[in-house]
LUMTOR-850714 format. One line per 4 residues: number of its first residue (from 1); for each residue x negated, y, z negated of C-alpha. Coordinates in nm, 4 decimals. Example, Ala and Ser with C-alpha at 12.3 -4.5 7.8 and 13.67 -1.06 7.14 Angstrom:
residues 2
1 = -1.2300/-0.4500/-0.7800  -1.3670/-0.1060/-0.7140 .
This chain:
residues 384
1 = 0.5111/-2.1585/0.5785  0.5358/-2.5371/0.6454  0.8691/-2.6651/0.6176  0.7615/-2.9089/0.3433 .
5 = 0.7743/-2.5828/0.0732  1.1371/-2.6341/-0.0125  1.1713/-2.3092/-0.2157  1.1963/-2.0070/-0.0270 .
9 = 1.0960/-1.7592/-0.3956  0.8661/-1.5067/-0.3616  0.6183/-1.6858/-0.5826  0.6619/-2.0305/-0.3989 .
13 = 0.5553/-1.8400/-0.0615  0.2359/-1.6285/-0.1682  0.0878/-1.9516/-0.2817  0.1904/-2.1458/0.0033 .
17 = 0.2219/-1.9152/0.3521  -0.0522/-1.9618/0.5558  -0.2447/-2.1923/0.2942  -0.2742/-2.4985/0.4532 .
21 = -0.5233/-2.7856/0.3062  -0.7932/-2.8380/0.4882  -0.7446/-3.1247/0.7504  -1.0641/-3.2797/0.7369 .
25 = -1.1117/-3.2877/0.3038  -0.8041/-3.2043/0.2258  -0.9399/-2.9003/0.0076  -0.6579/-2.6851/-0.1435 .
29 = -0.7908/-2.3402/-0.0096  -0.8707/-2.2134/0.3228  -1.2246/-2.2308/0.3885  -1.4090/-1.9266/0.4270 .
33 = -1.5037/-1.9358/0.8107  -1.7865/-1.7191/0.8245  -1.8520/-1.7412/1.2255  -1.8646/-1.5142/1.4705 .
37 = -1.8373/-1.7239/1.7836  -1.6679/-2.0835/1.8915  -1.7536/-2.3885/2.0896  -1.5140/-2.4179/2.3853 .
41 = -1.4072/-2.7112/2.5063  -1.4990/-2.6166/2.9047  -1.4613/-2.2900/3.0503  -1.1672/-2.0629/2.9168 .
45 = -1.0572/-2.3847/2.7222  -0.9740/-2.2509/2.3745  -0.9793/-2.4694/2.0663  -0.6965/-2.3436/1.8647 .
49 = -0.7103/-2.0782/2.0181  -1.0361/-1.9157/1.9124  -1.2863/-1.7746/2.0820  -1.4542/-1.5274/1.8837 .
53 = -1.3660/-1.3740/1.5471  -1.3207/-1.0074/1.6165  -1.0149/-1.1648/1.8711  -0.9096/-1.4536/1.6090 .
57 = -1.1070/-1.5872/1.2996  -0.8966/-1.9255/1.0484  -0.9485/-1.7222/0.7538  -0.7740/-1.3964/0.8503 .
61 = -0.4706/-1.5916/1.0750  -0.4467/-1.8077/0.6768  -0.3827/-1.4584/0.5554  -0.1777/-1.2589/0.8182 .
65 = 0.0782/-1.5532/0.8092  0.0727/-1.5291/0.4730  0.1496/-1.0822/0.4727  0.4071/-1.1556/0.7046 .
69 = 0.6079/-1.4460/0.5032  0.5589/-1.2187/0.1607  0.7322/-0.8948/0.4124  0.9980/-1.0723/0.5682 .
73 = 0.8039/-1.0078/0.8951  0.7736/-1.1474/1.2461  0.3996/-1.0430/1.2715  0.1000/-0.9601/1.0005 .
77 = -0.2753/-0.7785/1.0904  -0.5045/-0.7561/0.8732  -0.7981/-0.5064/0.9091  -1.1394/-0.3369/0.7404 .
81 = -0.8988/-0.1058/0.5349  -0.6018/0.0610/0.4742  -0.7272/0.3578/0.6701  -0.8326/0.1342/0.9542 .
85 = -0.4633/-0.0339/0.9647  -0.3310/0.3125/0.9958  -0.5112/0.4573/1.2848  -0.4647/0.1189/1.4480 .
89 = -0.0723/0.1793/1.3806  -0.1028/0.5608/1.5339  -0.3432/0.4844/1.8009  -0.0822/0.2194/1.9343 .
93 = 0.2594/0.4063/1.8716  0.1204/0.7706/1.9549  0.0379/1.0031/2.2902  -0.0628/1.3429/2.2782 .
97 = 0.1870/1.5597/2.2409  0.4072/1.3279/2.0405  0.5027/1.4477/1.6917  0.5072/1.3032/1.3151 .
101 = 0.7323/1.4105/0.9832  0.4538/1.2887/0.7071  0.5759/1.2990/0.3296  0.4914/1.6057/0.1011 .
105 = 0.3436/1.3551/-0.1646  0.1190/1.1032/0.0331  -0.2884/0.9300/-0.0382  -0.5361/1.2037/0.0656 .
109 = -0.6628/0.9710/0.3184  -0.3704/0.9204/0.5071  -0.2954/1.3219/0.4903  -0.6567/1.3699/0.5980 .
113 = -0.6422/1.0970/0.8883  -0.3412/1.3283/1.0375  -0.4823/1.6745/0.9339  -0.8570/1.5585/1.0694 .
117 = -0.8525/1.3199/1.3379  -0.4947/1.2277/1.4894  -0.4415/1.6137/1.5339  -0.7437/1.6645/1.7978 .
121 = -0.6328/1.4423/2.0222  -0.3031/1.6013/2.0472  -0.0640/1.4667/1.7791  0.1421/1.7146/1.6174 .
125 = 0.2805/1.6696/1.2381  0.5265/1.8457/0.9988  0.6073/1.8057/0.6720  0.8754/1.7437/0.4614 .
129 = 1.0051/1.5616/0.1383  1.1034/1.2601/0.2463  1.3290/1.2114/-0.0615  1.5770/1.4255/0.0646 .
133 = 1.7081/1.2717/0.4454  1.8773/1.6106/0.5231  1.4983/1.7707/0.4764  1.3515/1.4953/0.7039 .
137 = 1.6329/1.5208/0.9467  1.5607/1.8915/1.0025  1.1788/1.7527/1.0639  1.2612/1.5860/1.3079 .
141 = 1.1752/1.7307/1.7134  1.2550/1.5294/1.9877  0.9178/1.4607/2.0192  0.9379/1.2649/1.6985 .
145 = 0.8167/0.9306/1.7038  0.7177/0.8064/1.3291  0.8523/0.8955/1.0229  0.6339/0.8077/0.7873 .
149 = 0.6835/0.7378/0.4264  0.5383/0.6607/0.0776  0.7698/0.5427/-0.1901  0.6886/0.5277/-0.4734 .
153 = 0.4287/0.7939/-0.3532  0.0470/0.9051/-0.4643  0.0035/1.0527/-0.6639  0.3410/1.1935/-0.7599 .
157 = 0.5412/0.8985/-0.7931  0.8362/1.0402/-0.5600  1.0981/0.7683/-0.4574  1.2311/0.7685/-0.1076 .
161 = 1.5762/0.5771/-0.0037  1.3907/0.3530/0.2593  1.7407/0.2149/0.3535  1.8881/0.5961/0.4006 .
165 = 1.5634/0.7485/0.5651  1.5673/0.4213/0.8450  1.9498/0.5470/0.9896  1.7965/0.8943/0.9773 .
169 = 1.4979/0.7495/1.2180  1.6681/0.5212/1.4173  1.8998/0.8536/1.5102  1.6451/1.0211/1.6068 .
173 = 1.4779/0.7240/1.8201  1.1924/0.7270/1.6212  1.0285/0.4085/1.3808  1.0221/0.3820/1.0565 .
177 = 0.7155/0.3659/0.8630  0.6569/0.2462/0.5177  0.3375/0.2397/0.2777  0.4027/-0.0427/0.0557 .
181 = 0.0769/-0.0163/-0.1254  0.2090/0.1369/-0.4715  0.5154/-0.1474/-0.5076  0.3296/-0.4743/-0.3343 .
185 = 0.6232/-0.6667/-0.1505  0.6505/-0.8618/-0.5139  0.8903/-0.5325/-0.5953  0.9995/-0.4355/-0.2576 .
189 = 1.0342/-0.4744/0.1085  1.1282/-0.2243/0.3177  1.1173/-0.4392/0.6338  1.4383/-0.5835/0.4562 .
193 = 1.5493/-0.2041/0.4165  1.5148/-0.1128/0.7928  1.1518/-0.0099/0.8463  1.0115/-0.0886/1.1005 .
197 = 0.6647/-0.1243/0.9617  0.4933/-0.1652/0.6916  0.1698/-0.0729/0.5639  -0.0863/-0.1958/0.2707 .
201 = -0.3942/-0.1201/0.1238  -0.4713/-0.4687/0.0815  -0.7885/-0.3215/-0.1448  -0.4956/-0.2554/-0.4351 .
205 = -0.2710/-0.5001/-0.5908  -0.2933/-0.7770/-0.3053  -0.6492/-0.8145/-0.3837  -0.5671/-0.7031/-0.7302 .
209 = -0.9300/-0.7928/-0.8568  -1.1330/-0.4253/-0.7287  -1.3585/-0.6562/-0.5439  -1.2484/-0.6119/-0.2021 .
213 = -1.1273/-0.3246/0.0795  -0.8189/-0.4295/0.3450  -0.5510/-0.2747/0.5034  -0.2541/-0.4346/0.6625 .
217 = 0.0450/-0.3764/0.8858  0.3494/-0.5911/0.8980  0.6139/-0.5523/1.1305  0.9479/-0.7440/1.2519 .
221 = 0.9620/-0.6638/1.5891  0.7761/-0.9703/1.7906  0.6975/-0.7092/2.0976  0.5645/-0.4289/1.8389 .
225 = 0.3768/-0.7186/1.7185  0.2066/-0.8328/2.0231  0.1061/-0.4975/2.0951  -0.1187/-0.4081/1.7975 .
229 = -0.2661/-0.7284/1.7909  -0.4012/-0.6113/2.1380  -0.5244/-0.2600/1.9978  -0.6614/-0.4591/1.6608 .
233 = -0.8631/-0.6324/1.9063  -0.9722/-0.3933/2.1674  -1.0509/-0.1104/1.8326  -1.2181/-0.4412/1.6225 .
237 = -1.1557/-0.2959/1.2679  -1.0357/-0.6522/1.1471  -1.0993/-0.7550/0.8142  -1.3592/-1.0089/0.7573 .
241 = -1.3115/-1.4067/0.6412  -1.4920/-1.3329/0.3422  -1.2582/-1.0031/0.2449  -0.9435/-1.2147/0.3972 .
245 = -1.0300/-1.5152/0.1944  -1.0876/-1.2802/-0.1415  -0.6983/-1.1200/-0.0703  -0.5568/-1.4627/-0.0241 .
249 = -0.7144/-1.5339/-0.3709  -0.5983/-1.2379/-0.5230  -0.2179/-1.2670/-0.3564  -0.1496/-1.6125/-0.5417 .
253 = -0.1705/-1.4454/-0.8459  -0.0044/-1.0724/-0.7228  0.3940/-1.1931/-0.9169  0.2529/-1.2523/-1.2651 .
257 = -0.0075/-0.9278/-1.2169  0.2864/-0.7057/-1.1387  0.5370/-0.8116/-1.3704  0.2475/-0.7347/-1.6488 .
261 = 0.1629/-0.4244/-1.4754  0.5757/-0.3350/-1.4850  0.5265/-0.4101/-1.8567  0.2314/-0.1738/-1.9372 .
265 = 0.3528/0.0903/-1.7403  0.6936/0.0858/-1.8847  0.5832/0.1184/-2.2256  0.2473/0.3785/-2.1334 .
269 = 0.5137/0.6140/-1.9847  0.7371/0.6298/-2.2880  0.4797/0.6537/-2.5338  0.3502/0.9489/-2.2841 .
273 = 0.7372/1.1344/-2.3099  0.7063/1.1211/-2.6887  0.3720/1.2679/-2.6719  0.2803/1.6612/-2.7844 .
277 = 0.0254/1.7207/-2.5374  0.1852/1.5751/-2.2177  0.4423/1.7819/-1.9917  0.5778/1.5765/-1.7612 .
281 = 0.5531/1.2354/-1.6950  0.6176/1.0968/-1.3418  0.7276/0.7147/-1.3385  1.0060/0.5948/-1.1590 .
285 = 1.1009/0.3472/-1.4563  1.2364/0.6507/-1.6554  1.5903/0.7346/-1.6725  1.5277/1.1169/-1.6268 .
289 = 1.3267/1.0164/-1.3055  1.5299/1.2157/-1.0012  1.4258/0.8535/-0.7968  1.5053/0.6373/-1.0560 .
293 = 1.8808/0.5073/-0.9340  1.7450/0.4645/-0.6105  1.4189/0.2993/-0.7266  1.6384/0.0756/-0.9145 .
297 = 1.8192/-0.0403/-0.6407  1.5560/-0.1316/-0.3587  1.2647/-0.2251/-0.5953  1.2949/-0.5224/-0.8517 .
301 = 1.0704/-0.3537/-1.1526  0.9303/-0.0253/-1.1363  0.4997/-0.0698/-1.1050  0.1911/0.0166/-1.2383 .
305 = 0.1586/0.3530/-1.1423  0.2153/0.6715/-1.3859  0.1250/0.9893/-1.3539  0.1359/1.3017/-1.6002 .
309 = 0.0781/1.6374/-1.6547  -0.0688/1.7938/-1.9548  -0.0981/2.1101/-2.1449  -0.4330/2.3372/-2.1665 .
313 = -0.4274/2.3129/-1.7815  -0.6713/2.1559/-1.4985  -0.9757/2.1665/-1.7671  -0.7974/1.9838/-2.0258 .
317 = -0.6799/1.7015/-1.7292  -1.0251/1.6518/-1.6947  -1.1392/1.6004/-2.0362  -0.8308/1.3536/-2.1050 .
321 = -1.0072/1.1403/-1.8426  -1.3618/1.1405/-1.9467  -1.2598/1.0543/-2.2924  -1.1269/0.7644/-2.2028 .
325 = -1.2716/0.4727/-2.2915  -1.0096/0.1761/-2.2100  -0.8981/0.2968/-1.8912  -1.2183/0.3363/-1.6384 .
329 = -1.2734/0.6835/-1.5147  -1.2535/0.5586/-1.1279  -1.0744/0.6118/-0.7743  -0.8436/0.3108/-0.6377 .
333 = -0.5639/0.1488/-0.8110  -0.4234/-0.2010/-0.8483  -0.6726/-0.3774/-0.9811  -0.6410/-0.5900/-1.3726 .
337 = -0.8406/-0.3217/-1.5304  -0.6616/0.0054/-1.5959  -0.8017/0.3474/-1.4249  -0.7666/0.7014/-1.4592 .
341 = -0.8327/0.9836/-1.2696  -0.8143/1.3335/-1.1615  -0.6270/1.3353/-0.8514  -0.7150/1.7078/-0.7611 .
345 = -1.0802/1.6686/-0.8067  -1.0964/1.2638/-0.6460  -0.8468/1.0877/-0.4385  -0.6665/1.4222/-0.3184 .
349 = -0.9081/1.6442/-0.3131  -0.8737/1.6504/0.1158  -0.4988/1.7642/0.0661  -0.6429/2.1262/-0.1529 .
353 = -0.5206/2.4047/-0.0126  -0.2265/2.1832/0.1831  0.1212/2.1755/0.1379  0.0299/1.8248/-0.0261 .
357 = -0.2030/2.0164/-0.2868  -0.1215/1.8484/-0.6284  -0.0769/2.0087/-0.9848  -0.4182/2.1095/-1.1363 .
361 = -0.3196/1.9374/-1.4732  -0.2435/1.6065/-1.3351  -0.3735/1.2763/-1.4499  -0.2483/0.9527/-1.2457 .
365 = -0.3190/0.6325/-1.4398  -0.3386/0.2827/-1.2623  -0.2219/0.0741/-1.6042  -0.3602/-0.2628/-1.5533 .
369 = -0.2999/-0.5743/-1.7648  -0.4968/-0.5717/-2.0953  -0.3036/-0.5447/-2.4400  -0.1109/-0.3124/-2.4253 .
373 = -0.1488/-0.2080/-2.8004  -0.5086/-0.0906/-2.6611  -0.4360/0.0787/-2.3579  -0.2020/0.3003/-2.6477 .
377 = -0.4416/0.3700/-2.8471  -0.7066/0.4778/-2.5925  -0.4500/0.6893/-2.4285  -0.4026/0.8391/-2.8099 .
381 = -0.7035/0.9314/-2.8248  -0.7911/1.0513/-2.5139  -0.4878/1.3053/-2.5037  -0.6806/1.4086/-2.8985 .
């Protein structure tokens, strides 16, 4: 961020970092720099240090500097997706026969990416909640070299003490790792907290529009730093300008989306508690939440995630979301327009069977920022 940005607030920076007018008009955004290659000036001589765009494109660097200032970090990486950060992120920090402590409550994806692909080559992984450090402590094997955390988690909305969990890591020689995807570093940053990294579906509430897929990692360490920007390179999953350019867009705005999406939420999950039909509701904003002290205190609202179960079982889950009419019947989450979904039957549907399997009557809801007065009333009415 250029010195010239007096303010250091949150909402200064994720206009500002990395957004630099353009030299030549002076335009106010980045230019998209659709390229693939660069003319050199002579032989290995490097103008700004580009070369081709898989190594280095304007567009991304505009963004990555702009993930890291919003983290607190020394170093931001942008890639194709979330999916594609991660396996970046184990690829770098993991040999075979190395070991992992992944969260009872995490994406399907990520549980998948462990269950499917980082255990042929060798990895080994446990589980455990990762809400209780006594439960990940006894995880833990000397081979241990990432815990790995979700908080607030998918679908389940389970809180984790990032600031707790990082002394029980650091113990054990082992980093820290820390999906940020469900908060957005608007309402937390656990780089701030002691993790070590920090990872994003940039596809959610960074882009925050449903019109583009990224990932991200963001870490403090400069020599952690250096080294996956050598395996981003040599693996080539980066994200592209157009997809970089469309997150920068969407990150300008990501302090006034979440504060609205605090707001719906808030209010969806205590009209949900009052409701006949509905069992449990998971949302870390509520008092009766077992996370909510500790959500309170390293998260500055509470997001736009809810979850709930409902009576009549997993059939009547899935006819609350295909009568809804507000909220889109879709996967993903983060974007203005609120979602619903079946999380056993769509996003976790890899984790069946699992000790990550998720209640039958669940419904998670992404509450975006329309009225609120209709997202009620479709909710209503939906529930019958």
């Amino acid at each position: 961020m250029s010195d010239r940005h007096i303010s250091q607030h949150f909402e200064t920076v994720a206009i500002h970092a990395g957004n630099t007018a353009d030299p030549l008009t002076g335009a106010v955004v980045p230019p998209i720099y659709q390229v693939s290659t660069y003319k050199q000036d002579g032989v290995g001589g490097l103008r700004g240090g580009y070369e081709y765009s898989r190594s280095a494109n304007p567009t991304r660097t505009a963004l990555e500097e702009n993930l890291a200032a919003l983290e607190g970090g020394h170093r931001g990486l942008a890639f194709a997706s979330g999916l594609a950060a991660e396996d970046c992120l184990l690829r770098t920090l993991l040999s075979p026969g190395d070991h992992v402590v992944i969260p009872n409550d995490a994406y399907g994806g990520t549980f998948r990416l462990f269950a499917k692909v980082v255990s042929r080559w060798g990895v080994e992984w446990s589980v455990a909640d990762t809400s209780d450090p006594a439960a990940v402590r006894a995880a833990i094997t000397p081979k241990t070299k990432i815990v790995w955390v979700e908080t607030p988690s998918n679908p389940l909305l389970g809180i984790t003490d990032i600031a707790a969990l990082s002394h029980v890591a650091r113990e054990a020689g082992a980093r820290l790792v820390v999906d940020n995807t469900f908060a957005s570093p608007y309402l937390q940053q656990p780089l701030s907290l002691g993790a070590d990294v920090v990872v994003h579906s940039l596809t959610k509430y960074m882009g925050g529009h449903s019109d583009v897929v990224g990932g991200a990692l963001v870490v403090a360490d400069q020599a952690l730093g250096e080294e996956l920007a050598y395996h981003q390179n040599a693996m080539g999953a980066v994200a592209g300008p157009m997809d970089a350019w469309l997150v920068l867009r969407g990150i300008k705005t990501l302090a006034v989306r979440m504060d609205r999406h605090s707001e719906n939420a808030t209010k969806v999950a205590e009209m949900l508690t009052r409701h006949a039909r509905v069992t449990r509701v998971l949302y870390p904003g509520l008092p009766e939440h077992p996370g909510h002290e500790t959500a309170a205190k390293q998260m500055k609202s509470f997001g736009g995630m809810v979850s709930f179960q409902v009576e009549g079982g997993e059939e009547a889950a899935v006819e609350v979301c295909n009568r809804a009419k507000v909220f889109t019947l879709g996967e993903s989450l983060g974007g203005v327009e609120s979602l619903i979904e079946h999380p056993g039957r769509m996003t976790h549907a890899s984790v069946a069977g699992s000790l990550l399997e998720v209640p039958a009557d669940l419904v998670r809801l992404s509450v975006g920022i329309e009225n609120i007065d209709d997202l009620l009333e479709d909710l209503k009415q939906a529930l019958g």
